[in-house]
RODO-2510 file (C-alpha; in nm, 4 decimals, decimal comma):
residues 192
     n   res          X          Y          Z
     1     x    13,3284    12,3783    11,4535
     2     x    13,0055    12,1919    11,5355
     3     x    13,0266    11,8120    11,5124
     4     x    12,8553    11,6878    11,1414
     5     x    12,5803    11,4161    11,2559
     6     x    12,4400    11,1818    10,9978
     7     x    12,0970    11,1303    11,0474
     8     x    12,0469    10,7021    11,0350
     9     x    11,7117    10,6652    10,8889
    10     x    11,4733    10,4033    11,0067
    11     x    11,3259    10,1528    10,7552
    12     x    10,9696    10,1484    10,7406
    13     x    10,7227     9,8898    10,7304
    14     x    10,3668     9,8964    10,5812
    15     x    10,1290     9,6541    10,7745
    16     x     9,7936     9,6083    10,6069
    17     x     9,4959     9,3655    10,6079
    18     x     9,1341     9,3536    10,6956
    19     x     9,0162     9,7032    10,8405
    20     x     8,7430     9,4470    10,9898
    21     x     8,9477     9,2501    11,1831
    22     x     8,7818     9,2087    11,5048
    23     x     9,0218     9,1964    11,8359
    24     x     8,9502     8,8197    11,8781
    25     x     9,0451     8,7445    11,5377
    26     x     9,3768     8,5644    11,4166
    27     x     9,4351     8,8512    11,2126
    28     x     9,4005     9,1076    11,4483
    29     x     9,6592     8,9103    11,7144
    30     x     9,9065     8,8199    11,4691
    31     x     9,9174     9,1988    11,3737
    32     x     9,9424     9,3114    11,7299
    33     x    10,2424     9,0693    11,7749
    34     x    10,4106     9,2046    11,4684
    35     x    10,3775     9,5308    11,5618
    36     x    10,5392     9,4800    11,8920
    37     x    10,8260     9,2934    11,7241
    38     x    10,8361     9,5629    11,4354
    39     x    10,8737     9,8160    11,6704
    40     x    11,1291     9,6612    11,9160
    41     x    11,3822     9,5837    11,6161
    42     x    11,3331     9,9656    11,5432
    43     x    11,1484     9,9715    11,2228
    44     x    10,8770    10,2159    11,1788
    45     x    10,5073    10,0939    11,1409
    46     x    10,3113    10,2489    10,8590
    47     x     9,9187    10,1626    10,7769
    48     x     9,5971    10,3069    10,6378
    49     x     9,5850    10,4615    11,0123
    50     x     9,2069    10,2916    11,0697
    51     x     9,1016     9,9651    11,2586
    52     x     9,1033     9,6063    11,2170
    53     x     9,4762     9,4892    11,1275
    54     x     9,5621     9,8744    11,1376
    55     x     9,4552     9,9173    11,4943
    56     x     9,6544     9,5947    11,5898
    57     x     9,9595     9,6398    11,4282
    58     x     9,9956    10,0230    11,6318
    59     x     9,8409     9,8778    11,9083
    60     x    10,1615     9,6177    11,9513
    61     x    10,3774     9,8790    11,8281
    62     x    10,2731    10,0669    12,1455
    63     x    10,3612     9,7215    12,3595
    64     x    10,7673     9,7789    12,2347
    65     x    10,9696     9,9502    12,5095
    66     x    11,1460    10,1016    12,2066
    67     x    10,8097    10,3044    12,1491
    68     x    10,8302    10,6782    12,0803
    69     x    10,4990    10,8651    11,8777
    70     x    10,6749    10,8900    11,5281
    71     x    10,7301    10,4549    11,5474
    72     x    10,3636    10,4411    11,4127
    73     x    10,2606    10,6521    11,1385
    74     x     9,8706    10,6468    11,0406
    75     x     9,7925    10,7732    10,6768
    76     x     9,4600    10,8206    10,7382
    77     x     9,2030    10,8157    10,3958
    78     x     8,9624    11,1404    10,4894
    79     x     9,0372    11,5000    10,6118
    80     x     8,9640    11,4126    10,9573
    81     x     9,2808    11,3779    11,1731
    82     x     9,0133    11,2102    11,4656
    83     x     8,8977    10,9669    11,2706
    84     x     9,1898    10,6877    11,2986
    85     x     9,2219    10,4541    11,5608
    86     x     9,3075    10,5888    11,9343
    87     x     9,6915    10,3605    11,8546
    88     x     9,8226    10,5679    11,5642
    89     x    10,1600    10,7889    11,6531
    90     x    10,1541    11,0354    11,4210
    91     x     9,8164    11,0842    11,1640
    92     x     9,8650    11,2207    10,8458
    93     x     9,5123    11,2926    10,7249
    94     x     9,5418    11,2807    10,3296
    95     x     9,1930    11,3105    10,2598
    96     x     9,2904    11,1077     9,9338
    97     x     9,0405    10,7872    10,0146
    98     x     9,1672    10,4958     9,9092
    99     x     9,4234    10,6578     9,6486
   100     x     9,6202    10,6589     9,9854
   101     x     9,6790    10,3253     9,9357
   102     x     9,9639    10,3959     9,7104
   103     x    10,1223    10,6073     9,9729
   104     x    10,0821    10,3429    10,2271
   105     x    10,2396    10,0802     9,9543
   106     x    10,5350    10,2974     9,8675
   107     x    10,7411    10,1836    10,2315
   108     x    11,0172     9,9765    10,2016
   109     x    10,8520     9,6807    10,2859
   110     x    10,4906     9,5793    10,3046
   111     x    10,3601     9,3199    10,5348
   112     x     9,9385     9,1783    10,4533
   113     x     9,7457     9,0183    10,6872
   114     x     9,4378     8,8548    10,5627
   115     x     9,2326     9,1769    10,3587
   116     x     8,9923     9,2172    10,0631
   117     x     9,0196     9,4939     9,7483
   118     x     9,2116     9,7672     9,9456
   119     x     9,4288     9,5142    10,0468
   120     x     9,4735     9,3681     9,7134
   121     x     9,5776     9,7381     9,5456
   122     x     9,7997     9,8121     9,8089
   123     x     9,9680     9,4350     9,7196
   124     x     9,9528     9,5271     9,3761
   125     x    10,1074     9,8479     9,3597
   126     x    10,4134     9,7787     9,6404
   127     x    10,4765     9,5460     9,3728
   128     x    10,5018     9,7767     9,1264
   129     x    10,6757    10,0112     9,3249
   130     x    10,9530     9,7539     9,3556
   131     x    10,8766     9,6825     9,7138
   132     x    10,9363     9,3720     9,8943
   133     x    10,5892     9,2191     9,9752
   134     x    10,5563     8,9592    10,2563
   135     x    10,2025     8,7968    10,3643
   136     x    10,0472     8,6046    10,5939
   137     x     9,9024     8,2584    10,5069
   138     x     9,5884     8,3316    10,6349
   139     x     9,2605     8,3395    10,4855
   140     x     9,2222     8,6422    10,2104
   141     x     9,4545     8,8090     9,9797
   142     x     9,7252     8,7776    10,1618
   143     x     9,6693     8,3694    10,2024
   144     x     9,6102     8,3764     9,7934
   145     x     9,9593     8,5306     9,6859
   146     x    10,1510     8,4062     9,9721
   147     x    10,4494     8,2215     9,8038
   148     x    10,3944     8,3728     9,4913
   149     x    10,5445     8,6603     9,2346
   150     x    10,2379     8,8599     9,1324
   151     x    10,3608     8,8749     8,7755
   152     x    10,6494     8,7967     8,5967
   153     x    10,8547     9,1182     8,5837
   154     x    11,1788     9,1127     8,6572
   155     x    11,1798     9,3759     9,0081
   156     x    11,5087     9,2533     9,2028
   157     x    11,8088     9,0710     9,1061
   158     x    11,6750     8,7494     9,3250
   159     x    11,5937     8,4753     9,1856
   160     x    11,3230     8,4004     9,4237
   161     x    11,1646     8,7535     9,3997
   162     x    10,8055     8,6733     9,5141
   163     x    10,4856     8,7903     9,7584
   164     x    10,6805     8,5984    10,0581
   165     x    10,5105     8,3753    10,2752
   166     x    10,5262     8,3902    10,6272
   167     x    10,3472     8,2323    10,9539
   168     x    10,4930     8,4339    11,2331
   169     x    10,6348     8,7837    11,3498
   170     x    10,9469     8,6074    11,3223
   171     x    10,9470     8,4992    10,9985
   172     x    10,8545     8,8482    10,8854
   173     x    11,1593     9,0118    11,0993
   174     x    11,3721     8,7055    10,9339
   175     x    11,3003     8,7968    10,5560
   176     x    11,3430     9,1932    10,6291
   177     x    11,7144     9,0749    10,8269
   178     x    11,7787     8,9033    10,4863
   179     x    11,6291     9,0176    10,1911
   180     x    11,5373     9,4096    10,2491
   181     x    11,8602     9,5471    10,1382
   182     x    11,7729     9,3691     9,7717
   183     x    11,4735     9,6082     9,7679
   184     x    11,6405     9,9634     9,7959
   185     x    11,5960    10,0167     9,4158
   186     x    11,2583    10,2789     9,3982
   187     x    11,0595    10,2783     9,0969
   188     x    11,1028    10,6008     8,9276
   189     x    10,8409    10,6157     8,6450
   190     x    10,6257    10,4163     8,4036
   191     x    10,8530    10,3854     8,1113
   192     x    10,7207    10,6146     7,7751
***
């Protein structure tokens, strides 16, 4: 009889932030390092699959010996399957524009780094979705809910349930050690 093997599933992380990030910008290296460290505790990387803070983080995921093409997944907004940056692992072209942002929102955790509007709905509905949100205290949405619930629904059974604030890779890999497993409820519909 052929040995039963349980699949273990790896968590996965959505990293999001300014698609304008430029390389020499804070937000750009602190996504490269967390991508490295994402990667090397074996979480999955997940992102809008474009440039700026999406580039970085699969960029550092790449750095992680533990690297393999399916640690990075790029859910790209257009049709295109070229049109993401040359770092993505696997590209999911969805060609839903920025209604991806609810796929990209719907991981099991969801890191921001910095961002504007897209980064602000994809906030906004991981919140909704009952996922744990962690950001950045940096300048832009992430810097303004950093330390702070988004509204005041009752998502977890913590008592701190909030937008976490963070300042390193560290930090962020701290918080997922500890708090993740609070987060495994999904949301399963908009009550009638």
């Amino acid at each position: 009889m052929p040995q039963q093997i349980t699949p273990t599933r790896r968590p996965s992380i959505a990293v999001i932030g300014a698609g304008n990030a430029a390389p020499e910008s804070r937000p750009y290296q602190l996504a490269v390092a967390l991508g490295h460290a994402l990667v090397d505790q074996n979480y999955r990387v997940i992102s809008g699959g474009m440039h700026g803070v999406m580039e970085a983080v699969a960029l550092g995921a790449r750095k992680s010996i533990r690297f393999t093409e399916s640690s990075v997944i790029g859910l790209l907004p257009g049709f295109d399957p070229t049109s993401g940056n040359a770092y993505n692992g696997v590209v999911v072209p969805t060609g839903l524009d920025t209604f991806r942002n609810g796929l990209v929102a719907n991981a099991d955790a969801v890191v921001a780094l910095g961002g504007g509007a897209g980064t602000l709905s994809e906030m906004a509905l991981a919140w909704v979705l009952n996922r744990m949100v962690i950001a950045y205290r940096i300048e832009g949405w992430s810097g303004r809910l950093a330390g702070h619930p988004i509204d005041e629904r009752q998502r977890v059974t913590l008592e701190d349930d909030q937008v976490y604030a963070v300042e390193t890779a560290q930090e962020v890999l701290e918080l997922l050690k500890t708090r993740l497993p609070a987060y495994q409820q999904r949301h399963q519909r908009i009550p009638s």
